[in-house]
Wavefront OBJ file of the C-alpha trace (Angstrom):
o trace
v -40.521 8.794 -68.804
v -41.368 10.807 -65.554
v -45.098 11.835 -67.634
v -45.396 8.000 -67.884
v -45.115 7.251 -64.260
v -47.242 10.147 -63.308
v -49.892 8.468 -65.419
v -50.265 4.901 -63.756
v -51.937 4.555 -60.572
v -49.619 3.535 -57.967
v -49.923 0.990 -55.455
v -49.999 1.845 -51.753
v -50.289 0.198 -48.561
v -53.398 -0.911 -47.811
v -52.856 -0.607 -44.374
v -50.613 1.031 -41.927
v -48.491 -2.135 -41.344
v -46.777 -4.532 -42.950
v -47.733 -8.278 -42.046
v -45.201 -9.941 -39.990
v -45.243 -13.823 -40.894
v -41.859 -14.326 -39.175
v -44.084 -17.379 -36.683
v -45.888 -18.411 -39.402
v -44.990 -22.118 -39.881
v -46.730 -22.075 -43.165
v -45.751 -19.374 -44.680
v -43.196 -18.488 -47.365
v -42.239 -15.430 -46.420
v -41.731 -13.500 -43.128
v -43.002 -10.548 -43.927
v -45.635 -9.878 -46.449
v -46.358 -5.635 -47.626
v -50.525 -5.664 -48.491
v -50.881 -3.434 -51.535
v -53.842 -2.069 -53.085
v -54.234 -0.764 -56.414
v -57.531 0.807 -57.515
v -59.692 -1.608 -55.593
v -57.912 -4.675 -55.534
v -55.485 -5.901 -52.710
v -52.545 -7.979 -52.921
v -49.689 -9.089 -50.968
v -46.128 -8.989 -52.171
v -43.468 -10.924 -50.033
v -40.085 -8.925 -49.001
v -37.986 -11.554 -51.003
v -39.731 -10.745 -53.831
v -39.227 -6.791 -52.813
v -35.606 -7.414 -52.538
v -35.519 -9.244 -55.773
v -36.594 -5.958 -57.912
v -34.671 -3.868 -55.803
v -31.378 -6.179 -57.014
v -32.685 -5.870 -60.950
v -33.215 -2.253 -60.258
v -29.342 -2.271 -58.996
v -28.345 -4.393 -61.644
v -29.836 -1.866 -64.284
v -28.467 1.046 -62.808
v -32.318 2.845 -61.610
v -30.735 2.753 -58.024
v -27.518 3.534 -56.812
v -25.746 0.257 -55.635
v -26.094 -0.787 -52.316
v -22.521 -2.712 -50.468
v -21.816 -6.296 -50.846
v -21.932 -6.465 -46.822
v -25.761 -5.183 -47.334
v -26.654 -7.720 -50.109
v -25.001 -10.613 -47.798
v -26.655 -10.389 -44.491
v -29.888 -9.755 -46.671
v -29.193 -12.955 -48.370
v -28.693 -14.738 -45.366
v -31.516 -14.195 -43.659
v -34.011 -13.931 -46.330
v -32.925 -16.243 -49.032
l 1 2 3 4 5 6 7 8 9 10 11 12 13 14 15 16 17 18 19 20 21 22 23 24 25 26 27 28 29 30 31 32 33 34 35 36 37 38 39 40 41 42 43 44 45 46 47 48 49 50 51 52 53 54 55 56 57 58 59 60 61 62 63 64 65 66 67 68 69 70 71 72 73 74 75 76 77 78
């Protein structure tokens, strides 16, 4: 599995900062990580980060993180 991941192109930041949307009336989500694969950008949202990081969890890729730590997430993000 390892060979496979070594294999795909990864996204990275495409810049040095995530976006900060936090006084952004519009906006879904407060803060927004600008990717870039190859040569296309996109932006994934931090709820949808934390959303793969909790299937990840679920399916035992990462070790689990406290209930305390999923709660305050939860309440301010979700």
């Amino acid at each position: 599995m390892a060979e496979d991941i070594d294999k795909v192109e990864r996204a990275r930041l495409a810049r040095k900062a995530i976006i900060d949307h936090m006084d952004c009336d519009d906006c879904t989500e407060d803060y927004v990580f600008l990717l870039k694969q190859g040569g296309r950008e996109f932006g994934m949202g931090l709820t949808t980060v934390l959303s793969m990081l909790a299937f990840a969890e679920h399916e035992g890729a990462v070790p689990p993180l406290s209930t305390e730590w999923w709660i305050k997430v939860s309440r301010r993000y979700q």
